[in-house]
C-alpha positions as CSV (number, residue, x, y, z in Angstrom):
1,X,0.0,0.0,0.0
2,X,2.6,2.4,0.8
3,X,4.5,1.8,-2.9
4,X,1.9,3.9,-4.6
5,X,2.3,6.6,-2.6
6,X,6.0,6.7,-2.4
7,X,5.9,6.7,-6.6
8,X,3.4,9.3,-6.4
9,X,5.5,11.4,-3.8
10,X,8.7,10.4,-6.0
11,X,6.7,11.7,-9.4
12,X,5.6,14.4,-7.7
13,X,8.8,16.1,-6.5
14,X,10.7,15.3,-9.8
15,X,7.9,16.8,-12.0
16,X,8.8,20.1,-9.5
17,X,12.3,19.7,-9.2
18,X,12.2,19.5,-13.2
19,X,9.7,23.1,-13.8
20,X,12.4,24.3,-11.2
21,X,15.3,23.9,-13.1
22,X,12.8,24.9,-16.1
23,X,11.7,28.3,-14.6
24,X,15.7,28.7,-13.8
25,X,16.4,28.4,-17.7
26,X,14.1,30.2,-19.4
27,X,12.6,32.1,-17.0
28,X,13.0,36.1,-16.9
29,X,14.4,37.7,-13.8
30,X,11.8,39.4,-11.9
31,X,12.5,43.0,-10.3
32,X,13.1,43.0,-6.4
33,X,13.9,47.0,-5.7
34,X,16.2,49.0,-4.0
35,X,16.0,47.7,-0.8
36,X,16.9,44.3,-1.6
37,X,20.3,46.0,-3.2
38,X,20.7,48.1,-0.1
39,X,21.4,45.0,2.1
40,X,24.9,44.7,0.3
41,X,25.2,48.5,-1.3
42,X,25.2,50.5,1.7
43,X,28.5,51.9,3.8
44,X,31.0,53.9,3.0
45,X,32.8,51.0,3.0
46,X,31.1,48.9,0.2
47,X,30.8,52.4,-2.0
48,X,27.5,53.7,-0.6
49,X,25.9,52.8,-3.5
50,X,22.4,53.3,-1.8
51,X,22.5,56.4,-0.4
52,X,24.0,57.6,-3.8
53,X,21.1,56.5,-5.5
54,X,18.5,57.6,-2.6
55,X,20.5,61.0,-2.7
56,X,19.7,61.2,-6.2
57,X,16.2,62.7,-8.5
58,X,16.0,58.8,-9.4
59,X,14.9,57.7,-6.3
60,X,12.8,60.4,-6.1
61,X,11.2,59.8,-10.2
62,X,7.8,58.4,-8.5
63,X,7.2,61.4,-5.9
64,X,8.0,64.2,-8.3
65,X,5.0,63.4,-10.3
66,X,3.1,64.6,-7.1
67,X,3.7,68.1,-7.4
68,X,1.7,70.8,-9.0
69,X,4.4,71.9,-11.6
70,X,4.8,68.1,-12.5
71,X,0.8,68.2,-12.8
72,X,1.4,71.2,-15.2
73,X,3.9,69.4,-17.2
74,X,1.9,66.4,-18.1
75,X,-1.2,68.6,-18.4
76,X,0.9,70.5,-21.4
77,X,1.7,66.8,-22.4
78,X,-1.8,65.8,-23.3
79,X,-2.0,63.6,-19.7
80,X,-5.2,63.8,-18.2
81,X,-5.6,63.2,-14.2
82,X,-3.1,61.9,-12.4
83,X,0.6,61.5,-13.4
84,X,1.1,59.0,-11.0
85,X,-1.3,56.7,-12.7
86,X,-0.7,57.7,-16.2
87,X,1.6,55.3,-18.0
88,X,2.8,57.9,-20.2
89,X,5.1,59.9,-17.3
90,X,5.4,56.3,-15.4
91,X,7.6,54.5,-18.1
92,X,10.3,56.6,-17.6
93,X,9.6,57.6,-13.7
94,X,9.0,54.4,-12.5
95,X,11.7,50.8,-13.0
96,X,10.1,48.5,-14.7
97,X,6.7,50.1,-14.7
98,X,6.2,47.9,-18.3
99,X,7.1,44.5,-17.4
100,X,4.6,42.1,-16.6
101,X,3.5,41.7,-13.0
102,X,4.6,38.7,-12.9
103,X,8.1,39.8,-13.5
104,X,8.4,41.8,-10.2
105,X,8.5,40.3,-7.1
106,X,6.7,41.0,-3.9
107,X,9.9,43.4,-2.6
108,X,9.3,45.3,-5.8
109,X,7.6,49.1,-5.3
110,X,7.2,51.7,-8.2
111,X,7.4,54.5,-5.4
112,X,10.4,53.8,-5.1
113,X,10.7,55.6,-8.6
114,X,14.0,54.8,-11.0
115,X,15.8,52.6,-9.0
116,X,18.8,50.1,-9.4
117,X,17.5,47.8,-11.8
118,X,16.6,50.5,-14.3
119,X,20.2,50.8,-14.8
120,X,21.1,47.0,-13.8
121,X,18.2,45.2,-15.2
122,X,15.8,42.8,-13.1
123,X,17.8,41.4,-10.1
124,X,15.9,38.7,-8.5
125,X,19.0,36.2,-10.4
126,X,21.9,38.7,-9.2
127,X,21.0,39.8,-5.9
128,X,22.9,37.1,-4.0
129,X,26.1,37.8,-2.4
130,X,27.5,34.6,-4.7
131,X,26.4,35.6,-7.8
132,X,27.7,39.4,-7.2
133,X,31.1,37.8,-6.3
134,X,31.3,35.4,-9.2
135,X,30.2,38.9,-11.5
136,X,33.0,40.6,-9.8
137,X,35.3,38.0,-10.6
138,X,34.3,37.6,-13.9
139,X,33.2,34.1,-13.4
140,X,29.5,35.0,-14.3
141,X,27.9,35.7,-17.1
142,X,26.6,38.8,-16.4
143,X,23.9,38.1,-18.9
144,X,22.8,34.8,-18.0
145,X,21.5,36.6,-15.1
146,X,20.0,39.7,-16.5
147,X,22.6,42.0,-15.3
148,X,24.0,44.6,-17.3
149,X,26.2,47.7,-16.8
150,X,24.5,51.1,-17.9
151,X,25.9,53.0,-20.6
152,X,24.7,56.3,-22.8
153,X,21.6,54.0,-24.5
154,X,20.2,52.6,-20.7
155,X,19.6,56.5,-20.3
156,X,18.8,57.8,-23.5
157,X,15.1,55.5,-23.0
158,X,14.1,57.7,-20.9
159,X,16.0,61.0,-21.2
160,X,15.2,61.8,-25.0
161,X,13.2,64.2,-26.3
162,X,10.1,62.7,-26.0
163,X,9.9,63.4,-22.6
164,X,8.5,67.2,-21.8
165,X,11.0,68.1,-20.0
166,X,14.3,67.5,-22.1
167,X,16.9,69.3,-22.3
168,X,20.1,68.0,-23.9
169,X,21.5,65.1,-22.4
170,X,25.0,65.3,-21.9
171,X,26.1,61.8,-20.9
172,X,29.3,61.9,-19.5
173,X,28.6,64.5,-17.5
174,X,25.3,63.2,-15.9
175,X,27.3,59.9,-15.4
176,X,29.7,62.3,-12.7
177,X,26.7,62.8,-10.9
178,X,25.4,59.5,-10.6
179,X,28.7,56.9,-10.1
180,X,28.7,54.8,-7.8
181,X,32.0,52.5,-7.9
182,X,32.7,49.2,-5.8
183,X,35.7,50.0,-4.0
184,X,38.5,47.6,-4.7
185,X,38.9,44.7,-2.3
Protein backbone atom coordinates (compact mmCIF):
# COMPACT_ATOMS: atom_id res chain seq x y z
CA UNK A 1 0.00 0.00 0.00
CA UNK A 2 2.58 2.41 0.76
CA UNK A 3 4.47 1.77 -2.87
CA UNK A 4 1.87 3.87 -4.62
CA UNK A 5 2.33 6.56 -2.65
CA UNK A 6 6.02 6.67 -2.36
CA UNK A 7 5.87 6.69 -6.60
CA UNK A 8 3.38 9.33 -6.42
CA UNK A 9 5.49 11.39 -3.80
CA UNK A 10 8.67 10.42 -5.95
CA UNK A 11 6.73 11.73 -9.42
CA UNK A 12 5.63 14.40 -7.74
CA UNK A 13 8.83 16.11 -6.54
CA UNK A 14 10.67 15.26 -9.81
CA UNK A 15 7.85 16.84 -11.97
CA UNK A 16 8.76 20.10 -9.55
CA UNK A 17 12.29 19.66 -9.16
CA UNK A 18 12.18 19.53 -13.23
CA UNK A 19 9.72 23.12 -13.81
CA UNK A 20 12.42 24.28 -11.16
CA UNK A 21 15.26 23.86 -13.07
CA UNK A 22 12.75 24.93 -16.13
CA UNK A 23 11.74 28.26 -14.64
CA UNK A 24 15.74 28.73 -13.82
CA UNK A 25 16.45 28.40 -17.72
CA UNK A 26 14.14 30.21 -19.40
CA UNK A 27 12.60 32.06 -16.96
CA UNK A 28 13.01 36.06 -16.89
CA UNK A 29 14.42 37.68 -13.82
CA UNK A 30 11.75 39.41 -11.89
CA UNK A 31 12.47 43.02 -10.32
CA UNK A 32 13.09 42.97 -6.44
CA UNK A 33 13.92 47.02 -5.74
CA UNK A 34 16.24 49.01 -3.98
CA UNK A 35 15.99 47.73 -0.81
CA UNK A 36 16.89 44.34 -1.57
CA UNK A 37 20.27 46.04 -3.20
CA UNK A 38 20.72 48.08 -0.07
CA UNK A 39 21.44 45.04 2.07
CA UNK A 40 24.87 44.67 0.32
CA UNK A 41 25.21 48.55 -1.32
CA UNK A 42 25.17 50.47 1.66
CA UNK A 43 28.49 51.91 3.82
CA UNK A 44 30.96 53.88 3.04
CA UNK A 45 32.81 50.99 2.97
CA UNK A 46 31.14 48.89 0.20
CA UNK A 47 30.79 52.38 -2.02
CA UNK A 48 27.52 53.74 -0.62
CA UNK A 49 25.89 52.76 -3.55
CA UNK A 50 22.42 53.33 -1.82
CA UNK A 51 22.50 56.38 -0.44
CA UNK A 52 23.96 57.64 -3.78
CA UNK A 53 21.06 56.53 -5.47
CA UNK A 54 18.51 57.64 -2.59
CA UNK A 55 20.53 60.97 -2.71
CA UNK A 56 19.67 61.20 -6.24
CA UNK A 57 16.24 62.72 -8.54
CA UNK A 58 16.01 58.84 -9.43
CA UNK A 59 14.95 57.68 -6.32
CA UNK A 60 12.79 60.41 -6.10
CA UNK A 61 11.21 59.84 -10.23
CA UNK A 62 7.76 58.40 -8.47
CA UNK A 63 7.18 61.42 -5.88
CA UNK A 64 7.98 64.19 -8.31
CA UNK A 65 4.98 63.37 -10.33
CA UNK A 66 3.06 64.58 -7.12
CA UNK A 67 3.73 68.12 -7.44
CA UNK A 68 1.74 70.81 -9.02
CA UNK A 69 4.42 71.94 -11.55
CA UNK A 70 4.84 68.07 -12.53
CA UNK A 71 0.85 68.22 -12.79
CA UNK A 72 1.39 71.19 -15.18
CA UNK A 73 3.91 69.45 -17.22
CA UNK A 74 1.86 66.38 -18.11
CA UNK A 75 -1.22 68.58 -18.37
CA UNK A 76 0.89 70.54 -21.45
CA UNK A 77 1.75 66.76 -22.44
CA UNK A 78 -1.76 65.79 -23.30
CA UNK A 79 -2.02 63.64 -19.67
CA UNK A 80 -5.24 63.84 -18.21
CA UNK A 81 -5.64 63.18 -14.20
CA UNK A 82 -3.09 61.88 -12.36
CA UNK A 83 0.59 61.46 -13.43
CA UNK A 84 1.07 58.99 -10.98
CA UNK A 85 -1.29 56.74 -12.69
CA UNK A 86 -0.73 57.69 -16.25
CA UNK A 87 1.60 55.33 -18.04
CA UNK A 88 2.85 57.91 -20.17
CA UNK A 89 5.06 59.89 -17.27
CA UNK A 90 5.42 56.33 -15.45
CA UNK A 91 7.55 54.47 -18.08
CA UNK A 92 10.30 56.56 -17.61
CA UNK A 93 9.60 57.65 -13.65
CA UNK A 94 8.95 54.36 -12.46
CA UNK A 95 11.72 50.77 -13.02
CA UNK A 96 10.09 48.53 -14.73
CA UNK A 97 6.66 50.12 -14.66
CA UNK A 98 6.22 47.94 -18.31
CA UNK A 99 7.12 44.51 -17.44
CA UNK A 100 4.56 42.11 -16.61
CA UNK A 101 3.50 41.65 -13.01
CA UNK A 102 4.57 38.66 -12.91
CA UNK A 103 8.10 39.82 -13.52
CA UNK A 104 8.36 41.79 -10.23
CA UNK A 105 8.50 40.34 -7.08
CA UNK A 106 6.69 40.97 -3.91
CA UNK A 107 9.87 43.40 -2.58
CA UNK A 108 9.26 45.32 -5.77
CA UNK A 109 7.62 49.14 -5.27
CA UNK A 110 7.21 51.66 -8.22
CA UNK A 111 7.40 54.50 -5.42
CA UNK A 112 10.42 53.79 -5.09
CA UNK A 113 10.72 55.62 -8.62
CA UNK A 114 13.97 54.78 -11.05
CA UNK A 115 15.83 52.63 -8.97
CA UNK A 116 18.84 50.09 -9.35
CA UNK A 117 17.49 47.80 -11.83
CA UNK A 118 16.64 50.54 -14.26
CA UNK A 119 20.18 50.80 -14.78
CA UNK A 120 21.14 47.04 -13.78
CA UNK A 121 18.16 45.20 -15.24
CA UNK A 122 15.82 42.78 -13.08
CA UNK A 123 17.77 41.40 -10.05
CA UNK A 124 15.91 38.71 -8.54
CA UNK A 125 18.97 36.22 -10.40
CA UNK A 126 21.94 38.66 -9.20
CA UNK A 127 21.00 39.78 -5.94
CA UNK A 128 22.95 37.12 -4.01
CA UNK A 129 26.12 37.85 -2.35
CA UNK A 130 27.54 34.57 -4.73
CA UNK A 131 26.44 35.64 -7.79
CA UNK A 132 27.71 39.42 -7.18
CA UNK A 133 31.05 37.78 -6.32
CA UNK A 134 31.32 35.44 -9.16
CA UNK A 135 30.20 38.91 -11.47
CA UNK A 136 33.00 40.64 -9.82
CA UNK A 137 35.34 37.96 -10.63
CA UNK A 138 34.27 37.61 -13.86
CA UNK A 139 33.24 34.08 -13.44
CA UNK A 140 29.53 35.02 -14.31
CA UNK A 141 27.85 35.72 -17.13
CA UNK A 142 26.60 38.79 -16.45
CA UNK A 143 23.92 38.10 -18.87
CA UNK A 144 22.82 34.82 -17.98
CA UNK A 145 21.51 36.62 -15.06
CA UNK A 146 19.96 39.69 -16.48
CA UNK A 147 22.59 42.02 -15.30
CA UNK A 148 23.98 44.57 -17.26
CA UNK A 149 26.22 47.72 -16.79
CA UNK A 150 24.52 51.14 -17.94
CA UNK A 151 25.93 53.04 -20.65
CA UNK A 152 24.65 56.29 -22.84
CA UNK A 153 21.58 53.99 -24.52
CA UNK A 154 20.18 52.59 -20.74
CA UNK A 155 19.59 56.46 -20.35
CA UNK A 156 18.79 57.84 -23.47
CA UNK A 157 15.07 55.54 -23.01
CA UNK A 158 14.06 57.70 -20.87
CA UNK A 159 16.02 61.02 -21.21
CA UNK A 160 15.22 61.79 -25.01
CA UNK A 161 13.20 64.24 -26.34
CA UNK A 162 10.08 62.66 -26.02
CA UNK A 163 9.94 63.41 -22.60
CA UNK A 164 8.51 67.17 -21.75
CA UNK A 165 10.98 68.15 -20.04
CA UNK A 166 14.29 67.48 -22.14
CA UNK A 167 16.91 69.27 -22.32
CA UNK A 168 20.08 67.99 -23.88
CA UNK A 169 21.47 65.09 -22.43
CA UNK A 170 24.95 65.29 -21.86
CA UNK A 171 26.11 61.76 -20.88
CA UNK A 172 29.35 61.87 -19.48
CA UNK A 173 28.58 64.53 -17.48
CA UNK A 174 25.29 63.23 -15.93
CA UNK A 175 27.31 59.91 -15.40
CA UNK A 176 29.66 62.31 -12.74
CA UNK A 177 26.73 62.85 -10.88
CA UNK A 178 25.44 59.47 -10.62
CA UNK A 179 28.73 56.92 -10.12
CA UNK A 180 28.71 54.84 -7.79
CA UNK A 181 32.04 52.51 -7.91
CA UNK A 182 32.68 49.17 -5.80
CA UNK A 183 35.69 49.98 -3.98
CA UNK A 184 38.45 47.65 -4.73
CA UNK A 185 38.90 44.71 -2.32
Amino acid sequence: MKQPYLSLSLLLTGMFVSAGMLWAQTGTPQYVGAAKCKMCHMGVKKGDQFAKWQASKHSKAFATLATDQAKEVAKKAGVTGDPQQSPKCLKCHVTGYEAPASAKAASYSQTEGVGCESCHGAGSAYQSMKVMNALRAGTQDAKAVGFFKPNEATCKKCHNPESPTYKPFKFDEAWKQIAHMIPAG
